[in-house]
C-alpha positions as CSV (number, residue, x, y, z in Angstrom):
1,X,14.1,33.0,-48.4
2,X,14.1,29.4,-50.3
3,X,15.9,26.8,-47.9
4,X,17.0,24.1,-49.6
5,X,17.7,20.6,-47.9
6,X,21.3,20.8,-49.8
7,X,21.9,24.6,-48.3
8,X,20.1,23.1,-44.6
9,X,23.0,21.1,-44.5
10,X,25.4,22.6,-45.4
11,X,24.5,25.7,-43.2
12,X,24.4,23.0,-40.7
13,X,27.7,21.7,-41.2
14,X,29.6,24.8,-41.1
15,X,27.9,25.8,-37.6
16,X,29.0,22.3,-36.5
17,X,32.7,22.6,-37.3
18,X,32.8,26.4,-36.1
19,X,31.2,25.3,-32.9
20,X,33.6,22.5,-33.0
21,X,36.9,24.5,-33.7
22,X,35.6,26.7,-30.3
23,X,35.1,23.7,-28.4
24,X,38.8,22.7,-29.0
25,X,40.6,26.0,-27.8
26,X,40.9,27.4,-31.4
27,X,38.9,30.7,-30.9
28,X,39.5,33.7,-28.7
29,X,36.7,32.0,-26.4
30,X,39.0,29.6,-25.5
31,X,41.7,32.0,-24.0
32,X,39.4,33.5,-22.1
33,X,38.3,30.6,-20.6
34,X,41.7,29.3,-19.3
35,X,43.0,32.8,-18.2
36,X,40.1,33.1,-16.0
37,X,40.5,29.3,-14.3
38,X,40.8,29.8,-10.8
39,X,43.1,27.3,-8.3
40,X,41.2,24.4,-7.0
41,X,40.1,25.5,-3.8
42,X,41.1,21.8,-1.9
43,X,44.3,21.3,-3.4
44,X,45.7,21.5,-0.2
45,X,43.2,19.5,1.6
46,X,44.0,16.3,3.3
47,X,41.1,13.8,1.5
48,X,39.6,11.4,3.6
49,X,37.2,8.6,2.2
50,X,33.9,7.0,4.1
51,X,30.6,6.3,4.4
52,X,27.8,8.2,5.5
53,X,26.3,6.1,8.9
54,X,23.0,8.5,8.9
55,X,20.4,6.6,6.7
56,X,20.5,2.9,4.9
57,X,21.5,4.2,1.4
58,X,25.1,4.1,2.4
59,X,26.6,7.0,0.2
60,X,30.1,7.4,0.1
61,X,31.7,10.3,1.3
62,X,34.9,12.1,1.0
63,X,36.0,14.2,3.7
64,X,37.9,17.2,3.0
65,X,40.3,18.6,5.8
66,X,42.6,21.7,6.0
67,X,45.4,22.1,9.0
68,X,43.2,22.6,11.6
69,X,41.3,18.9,10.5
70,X,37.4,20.3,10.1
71,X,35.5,18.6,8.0
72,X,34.2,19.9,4.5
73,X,31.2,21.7,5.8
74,X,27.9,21.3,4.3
75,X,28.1,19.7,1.3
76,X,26.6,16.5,2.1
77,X,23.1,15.5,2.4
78,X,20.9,17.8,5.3
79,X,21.4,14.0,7.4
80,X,25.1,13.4,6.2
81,X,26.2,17.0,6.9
82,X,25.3,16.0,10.7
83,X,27.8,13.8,10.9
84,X,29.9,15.6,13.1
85,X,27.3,15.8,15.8
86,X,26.9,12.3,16.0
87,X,30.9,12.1,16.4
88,X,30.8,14.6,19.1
89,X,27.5,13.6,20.7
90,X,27.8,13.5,24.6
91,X,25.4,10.3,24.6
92,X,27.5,8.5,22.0
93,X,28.6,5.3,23.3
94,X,32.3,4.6,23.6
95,X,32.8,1.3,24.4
96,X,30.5,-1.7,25.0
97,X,27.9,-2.0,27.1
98,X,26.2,-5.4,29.1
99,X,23.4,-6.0,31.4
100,X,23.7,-9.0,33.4
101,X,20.2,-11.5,33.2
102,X,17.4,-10.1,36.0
103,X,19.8,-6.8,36.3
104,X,18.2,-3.2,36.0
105,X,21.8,-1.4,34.9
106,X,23.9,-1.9,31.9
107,X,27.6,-1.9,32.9
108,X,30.6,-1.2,31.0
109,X,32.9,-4.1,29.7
110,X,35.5,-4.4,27.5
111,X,35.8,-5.3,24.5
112,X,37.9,-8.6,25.0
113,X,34.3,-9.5,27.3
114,X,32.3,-8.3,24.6
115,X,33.6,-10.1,21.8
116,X,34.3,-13.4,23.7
117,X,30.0,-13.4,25.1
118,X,29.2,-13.0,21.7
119,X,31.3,-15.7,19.9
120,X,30.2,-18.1,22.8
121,X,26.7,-17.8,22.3
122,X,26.9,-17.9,18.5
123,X,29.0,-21.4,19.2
124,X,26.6,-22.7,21.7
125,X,23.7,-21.7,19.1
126,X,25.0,-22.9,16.0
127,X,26.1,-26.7,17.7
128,X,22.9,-27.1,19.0
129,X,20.8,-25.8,15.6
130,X,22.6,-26.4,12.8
131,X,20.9,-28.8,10.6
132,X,23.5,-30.6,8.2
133,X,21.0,-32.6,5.8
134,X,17.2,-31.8,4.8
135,X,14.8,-34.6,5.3
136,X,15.3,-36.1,1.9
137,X,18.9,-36.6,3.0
138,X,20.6,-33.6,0.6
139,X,23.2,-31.5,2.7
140,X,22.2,-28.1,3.7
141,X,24.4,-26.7,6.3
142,X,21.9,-24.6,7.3
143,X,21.9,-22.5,10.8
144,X,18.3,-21.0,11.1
145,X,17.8,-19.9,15.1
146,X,20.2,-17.1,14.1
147,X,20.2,-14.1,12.0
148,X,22.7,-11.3,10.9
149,X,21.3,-7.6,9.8
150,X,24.3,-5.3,9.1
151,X,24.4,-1.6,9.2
152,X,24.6,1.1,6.5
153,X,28.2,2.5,8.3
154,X,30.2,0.1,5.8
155,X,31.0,0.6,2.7
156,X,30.4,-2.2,-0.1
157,X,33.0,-4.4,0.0
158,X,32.8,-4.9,3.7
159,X,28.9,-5.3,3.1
160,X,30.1,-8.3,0.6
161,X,32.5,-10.0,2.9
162,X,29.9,-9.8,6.3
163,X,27.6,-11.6,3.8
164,X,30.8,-14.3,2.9
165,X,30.7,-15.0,6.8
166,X,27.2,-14.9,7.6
167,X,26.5,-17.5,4.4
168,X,30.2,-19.5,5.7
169,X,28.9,-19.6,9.0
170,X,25.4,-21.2,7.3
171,X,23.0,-18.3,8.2
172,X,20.3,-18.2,5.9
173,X,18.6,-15.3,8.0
174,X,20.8,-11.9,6.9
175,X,19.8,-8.4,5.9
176,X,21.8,-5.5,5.4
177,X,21.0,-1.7,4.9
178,X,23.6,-1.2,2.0
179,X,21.4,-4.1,0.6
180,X,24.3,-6.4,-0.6
């Protein structure tokens, strides 16, 4: 059989606007297809939105939950589908921990301690090293004796707005997992 390129296309054509007419619900293929859609097996689940704390990549998660609140089971990552041992890890720390100077034993404090030790010493760093103007002069508003690497466990936009305060706060020392 002689195939023209004038019959090639045109042989062509009407395979592409059968094939289209299918793809559009117009053929019998496209009843069978809706009659055997099935319900949506979380469309009662409660959704839950996060980020996976297991490696640096930072992925975002969705956590789907029924009545009794499990979580979706298995279809992160082989790391991210551990999650909820890490939640319910006997060794997970609950609260903050500190170790006096020339002490052996960490104690536990609370967070109002916590949070207060920290600012202090950031304070007490950043008066005594912050350098306002280079040699030549030129302001710099640099604070170099102190660094900031976040964690992974955030999501983007919190990544961004460490970053704001680390850079407002003049560090020039920051990394972060999520790699903002």
């Amino acid at each position: 059989m002689q195939l023209s390129r004038r019959s090639f296309l045109k042989i062509t054509g009407a395979g592409f606007a059968a094939s289209a007419f299918g793809a559009l619900g117009f053929a019998a293929a496209g009843l069978a297809l809706a009659s055997a859609v099935r319900p949506f097996k979380l469309a009662h689940a409660r959704e839950t939105r996060n980020t996976c704390t297991y490696c640096s990549v930072a992925c975002g998660i969705l956590i789907y939950s029924l009545g009794d609140g499990a979580m979706n089971r298995g279809t992160l990552c082989p790391k991210g589908s551990a999650l909820l041992d890490i939640v319910h890890a006997p060794t997970r720390l609950r609260n903050p921990r500190y170790r006096a100077p020339g002490s052996a034993a960490f104690k536990d404090v609370s967070w109002d301690f916590a949070l207060d030790r920290i600012a202090r010493l950031m304070k007490e760093d950043r008066d005594k090293h912050f350098i306002a103007k280079n040699s030549k002069g030129v302001t710099v508003n640099r604070w170099t004796s102190t660094g900031m690497l976040a964690a992974s466990a955030s999501s983007s936009e919190t990544s961004f707005l460490t970053w704001k305060v680390a850079r407002s706060l003049g560090m020039v020392v920051f990394d972060n997992q999520a790699r903002v």
